[in-house]
N, C-alpha and C positions, 0 to 999 in steps of 0.2 A: 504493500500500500504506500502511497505516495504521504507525504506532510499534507495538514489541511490547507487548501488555499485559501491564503486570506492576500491578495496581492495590496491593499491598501487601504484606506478609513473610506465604505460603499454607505448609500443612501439607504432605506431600511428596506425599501421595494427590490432594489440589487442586491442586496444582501439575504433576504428569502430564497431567490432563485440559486446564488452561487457559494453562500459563503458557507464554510466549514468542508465545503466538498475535499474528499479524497480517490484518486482514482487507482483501481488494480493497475497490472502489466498489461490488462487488457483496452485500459482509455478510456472503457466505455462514459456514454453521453451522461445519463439518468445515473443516478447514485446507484452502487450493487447495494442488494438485497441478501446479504451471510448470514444463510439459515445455520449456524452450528453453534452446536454446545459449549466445542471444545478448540484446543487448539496444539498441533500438532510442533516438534522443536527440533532442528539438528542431530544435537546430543545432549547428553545429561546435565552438561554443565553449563549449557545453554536453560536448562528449565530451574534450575537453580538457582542462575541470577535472575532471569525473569519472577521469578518466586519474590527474589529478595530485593526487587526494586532496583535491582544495579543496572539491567537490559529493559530497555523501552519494550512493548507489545503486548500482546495481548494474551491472555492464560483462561479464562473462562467465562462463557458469558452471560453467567450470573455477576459477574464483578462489571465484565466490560464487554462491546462490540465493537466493530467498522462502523455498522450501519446507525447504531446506535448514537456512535460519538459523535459520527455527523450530526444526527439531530443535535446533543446537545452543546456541542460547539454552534451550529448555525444559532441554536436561540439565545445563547449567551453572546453572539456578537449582535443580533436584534436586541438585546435589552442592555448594553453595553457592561456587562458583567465579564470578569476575568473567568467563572468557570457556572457549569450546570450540570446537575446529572438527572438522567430520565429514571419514571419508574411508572409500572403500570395500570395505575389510573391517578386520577387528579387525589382522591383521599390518599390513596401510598405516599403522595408529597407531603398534603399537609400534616399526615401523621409524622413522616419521618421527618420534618422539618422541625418540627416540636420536641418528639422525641430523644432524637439526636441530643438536643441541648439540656434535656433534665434528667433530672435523677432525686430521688424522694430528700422530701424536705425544702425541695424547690418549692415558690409559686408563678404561677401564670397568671396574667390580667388578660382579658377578652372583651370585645364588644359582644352586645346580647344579639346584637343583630345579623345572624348568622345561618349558613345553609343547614341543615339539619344535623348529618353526621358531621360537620365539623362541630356543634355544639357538643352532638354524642360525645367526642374526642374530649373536648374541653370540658363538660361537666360529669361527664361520668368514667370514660376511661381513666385519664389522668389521674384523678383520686385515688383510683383502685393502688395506685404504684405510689401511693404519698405525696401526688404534687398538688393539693389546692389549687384552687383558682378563684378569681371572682370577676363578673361579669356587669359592662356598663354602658351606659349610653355614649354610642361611639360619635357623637356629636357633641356630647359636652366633657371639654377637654379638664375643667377642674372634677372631674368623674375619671379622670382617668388619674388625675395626679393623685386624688385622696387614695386612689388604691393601691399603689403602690408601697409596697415592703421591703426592707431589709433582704428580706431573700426572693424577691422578685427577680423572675430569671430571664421571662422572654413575654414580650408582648405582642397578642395576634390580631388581627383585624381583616375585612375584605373591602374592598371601597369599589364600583360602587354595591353596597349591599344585594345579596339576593334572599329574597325578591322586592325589597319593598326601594333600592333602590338609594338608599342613605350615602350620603357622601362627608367619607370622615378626613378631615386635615390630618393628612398621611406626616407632612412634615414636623408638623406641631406634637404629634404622639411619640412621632421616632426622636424627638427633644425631652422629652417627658421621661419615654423609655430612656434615652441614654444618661440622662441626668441619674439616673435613678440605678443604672449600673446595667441594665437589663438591655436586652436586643429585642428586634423589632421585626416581626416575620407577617407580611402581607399577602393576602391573596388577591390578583390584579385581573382574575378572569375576565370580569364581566368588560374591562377597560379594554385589553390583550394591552401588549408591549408596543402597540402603535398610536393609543390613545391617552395612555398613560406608564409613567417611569418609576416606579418609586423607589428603586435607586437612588436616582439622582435627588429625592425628595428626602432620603434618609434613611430608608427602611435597609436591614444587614439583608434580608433575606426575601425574595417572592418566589412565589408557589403558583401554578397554573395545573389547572384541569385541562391538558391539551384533547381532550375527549371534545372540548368543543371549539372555537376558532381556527383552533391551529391543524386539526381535522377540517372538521367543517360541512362534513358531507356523511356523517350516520356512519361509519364504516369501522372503528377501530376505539378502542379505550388508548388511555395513556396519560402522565403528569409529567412533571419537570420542576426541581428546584433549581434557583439562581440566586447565585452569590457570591465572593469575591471567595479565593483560593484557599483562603486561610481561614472562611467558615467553612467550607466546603469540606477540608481538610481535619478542622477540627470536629463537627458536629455529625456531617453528609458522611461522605466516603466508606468508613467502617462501616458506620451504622448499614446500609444500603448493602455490602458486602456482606455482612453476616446474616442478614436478616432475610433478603434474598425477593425484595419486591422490583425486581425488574421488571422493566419493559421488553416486550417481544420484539424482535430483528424487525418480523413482518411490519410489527403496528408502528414501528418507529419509521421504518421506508416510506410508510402512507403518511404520517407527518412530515417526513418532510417533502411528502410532493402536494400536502397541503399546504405547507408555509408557502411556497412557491404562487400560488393565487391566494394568500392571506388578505394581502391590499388591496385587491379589485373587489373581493369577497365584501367584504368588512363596508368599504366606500359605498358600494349598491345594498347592501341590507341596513346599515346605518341612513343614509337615503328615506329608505325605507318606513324604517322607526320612526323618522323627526315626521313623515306626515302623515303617520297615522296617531302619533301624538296630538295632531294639532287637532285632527280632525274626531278625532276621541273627546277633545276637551270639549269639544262644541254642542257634543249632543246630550241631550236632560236626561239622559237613560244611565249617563254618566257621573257617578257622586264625584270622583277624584280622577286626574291623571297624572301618573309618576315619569318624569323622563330627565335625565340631568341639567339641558342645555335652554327648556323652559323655562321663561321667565319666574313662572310660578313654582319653581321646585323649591323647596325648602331651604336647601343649600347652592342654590343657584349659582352665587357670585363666588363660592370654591370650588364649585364645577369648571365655570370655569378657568377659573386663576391654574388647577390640578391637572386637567383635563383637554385635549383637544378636540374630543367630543363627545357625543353624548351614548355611542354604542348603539348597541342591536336589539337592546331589550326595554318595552315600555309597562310598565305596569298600571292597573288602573283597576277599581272601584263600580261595578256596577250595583244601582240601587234593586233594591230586593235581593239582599246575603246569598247563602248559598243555592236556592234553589235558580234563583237568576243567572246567576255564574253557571250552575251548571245548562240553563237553556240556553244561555248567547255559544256557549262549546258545541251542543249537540246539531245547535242549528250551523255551523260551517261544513263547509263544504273540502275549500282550498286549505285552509291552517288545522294542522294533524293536532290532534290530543296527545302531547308527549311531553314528557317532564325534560327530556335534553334540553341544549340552546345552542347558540352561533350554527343550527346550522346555514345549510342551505335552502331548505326548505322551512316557513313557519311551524312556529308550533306554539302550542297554547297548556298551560298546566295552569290545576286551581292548588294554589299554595297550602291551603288548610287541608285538604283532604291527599297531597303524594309529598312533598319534599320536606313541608315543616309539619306533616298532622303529628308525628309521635314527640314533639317538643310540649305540647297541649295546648289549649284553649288560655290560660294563663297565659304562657309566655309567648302567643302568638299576639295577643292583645296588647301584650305588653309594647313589642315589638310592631305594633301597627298591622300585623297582618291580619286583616278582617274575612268576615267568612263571604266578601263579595268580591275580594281580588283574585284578579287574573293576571298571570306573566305570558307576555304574548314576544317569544323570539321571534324576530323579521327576517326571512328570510330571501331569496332573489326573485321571486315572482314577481310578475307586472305590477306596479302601484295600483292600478283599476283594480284588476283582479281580489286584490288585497283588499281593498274596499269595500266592492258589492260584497265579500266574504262576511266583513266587519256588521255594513248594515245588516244584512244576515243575520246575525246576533242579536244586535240591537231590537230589529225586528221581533225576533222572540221572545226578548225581555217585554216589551212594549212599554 
């Protein structure tokens, strides 16, 4: 295998299509696809150093791949991060990202406003191994300062929230966090690494569900932590080695021939979103609409200060709770019932009853999610099409 190319500092669109590429003896165009387990050596004293880190390569690939590394070299030069490693699904990240850095007797601070098993992770696993946590409103930043402890070890957040859509000052908590001795690990899916950095805003550490964007088209599971060498090293690396949540060769090749139409994707489904937001907000069948880059969002003006836009996913409020919610769904036709996102296709999930129901009715109230919201991913269908679909709904709400 050849060194990764990386021939100079690319835009982030050139940088999808070529960067991290390595190619066999054979040239070929499209990145290879190295189904194996294993890997074969010279001689013995060849597998020896490679054992002991003295010979560069590759030894097994539950530790490491070709196909792999490309993935995560290309998305560590998308998100300008020194290193990243893949694992296979978006929770293996956020768990090991977590994990990695505790050990009992630690604690964890969290925002409440959070995907379901990421909650699981933070209110129920963690415990079990002796790390407390406590959980706050990830908009009020002296809620984040009063929590912090003595042995506060890492702080999580996802910005913008799923589903309700909350946009928390990444910069301002990764100040809080460091002040405070503790590191700062973000989840940026809903954002991807084109809409927003938070790196560059402060956070040690981002995690991605690549199952959605960086896919984007239904086909494959897969995550990715990103962070500079010396977390990667101290926290990632082992831990991922021992523990053994890799990514598949196959599903990492499909990433990265998704990153490769990431930006045309992303630009026509975001498109997408801002005007069926607008057109959401207009109609009286409509209590709320959640979208970052409207005026009306809550956190508007750090949206956009954070943000260069507003993403693929709008959430909104139809009156009459769940039984309405579930009519305006039954009545589409074009947008699929699927709790996924980013793809390519819409899709529509009622948050109370698939991704946050086992959190409970408490903390989904707590958390604004009402039993009449809907999270509608925008996918690349016609805008009309999109539309008549919508009214559709609305229709059957009446």
């Amino acid at each position: 295998m050849s060194t990764p190319e990386t021939p100079r500092k690319l835009r982030p669109a050139t940088t999808l299509v070529h960067g991290g590429t390595m190619r066999s003896q054979f040239a070929e165009t499209s990145e290879a696809l190295f189904l194996t387990q294993g890997y074969v050596y010279p001689d013995m004293e060849s597998a020896e150093a490679r054992f002991k880190g003295e010979s560069p390569g590759f030894i097994y690939s539950r530790f490491s791949n070709p196909t792999t590394a490309m993935f995560e070299q290309r998305v560590a030069l998308l998100e300008g991060a020194e290193s990243a490693r893949a694992t296979a699904t978006g929770m293996a990240a956020v768990t090991a990202a977590l994990l990695g850095q505790l050990k009992a007797g630690d604690h964890v601070v969290a925002a409440k406003a959070l995907f379901g098993s990421c909650r699981y992770v933070i209110e129920e696993l963690l415990p079990r191994f002796g790390v407390p946590s406590t959980l706050v409103d990830g908009t009020d930043l002296d809620q984040w300062r009063a929590a912090m402890r003595p042995n506060t070890k890492t702080v999580f957040l996802e910005s913008p929230t799923n589903p309700q859509l909350e946009i928390i000052d990444i910069a301002a908590v990764a100040d809080i966090a460091h002040q405070a001795g503790a590191t700062l690990v973000v989840d940026n899916v809903f954002a991807t690494p084109l809409l927003q950095s938070p790196l560059k805003l402060g956070a040690d550490c981002v995690v991605y569900s690549s199952t959605k964007h960086m896919d984007g088209q239904g086909r494959a599971l897969g995550g990715v932590i990103v962070a500079s060498e010396e977390f990667i090293q101290a926290h990632i690396h082992n831990f991922l080695r021992q523990t053994g949540p890799a990514i598949s060769p196959f599903n990492a090749w499909i990433m990265l021939k998704g990153l490769e139409t990431l930006p045309v994707r992303l630009a026509g489904q975001q498109k997408n979103a801002e005007k069926i937001a607008d057109f959401l907000a207009e109609q009286p069948g409509v209590a709320r609409v959640l979208y970052p880059t409207r005026k009306d969002h809550p956190q508007h003006a750090l949206a956009m200060r954070q943000m260069s836009g507003g993403g693929t996913v709008v959430a909104f409020d139809v009156a009459g709770g769940k039984d309405a919610a579930f009519r305006f769904g039954n009545a589409l036709s074009i947008i699929k019932i699927s709790n996924n996102l980013g793809d390519a296709k819409s899709l529509l999930t009622h948050p109370a009853t698939t991704t946050h129901q086992r959190i409970g009715p408490e903390a989904r109230a707590e958390s604004g999610i009402g039993d009449g919201m809907l999270r509608l991913s925008c996918g690349l269908e016609d805008i009309e099409d999109l539309l008549d679909d919508v009214r559709a709904g609305l229709k059957s709400v009446g």
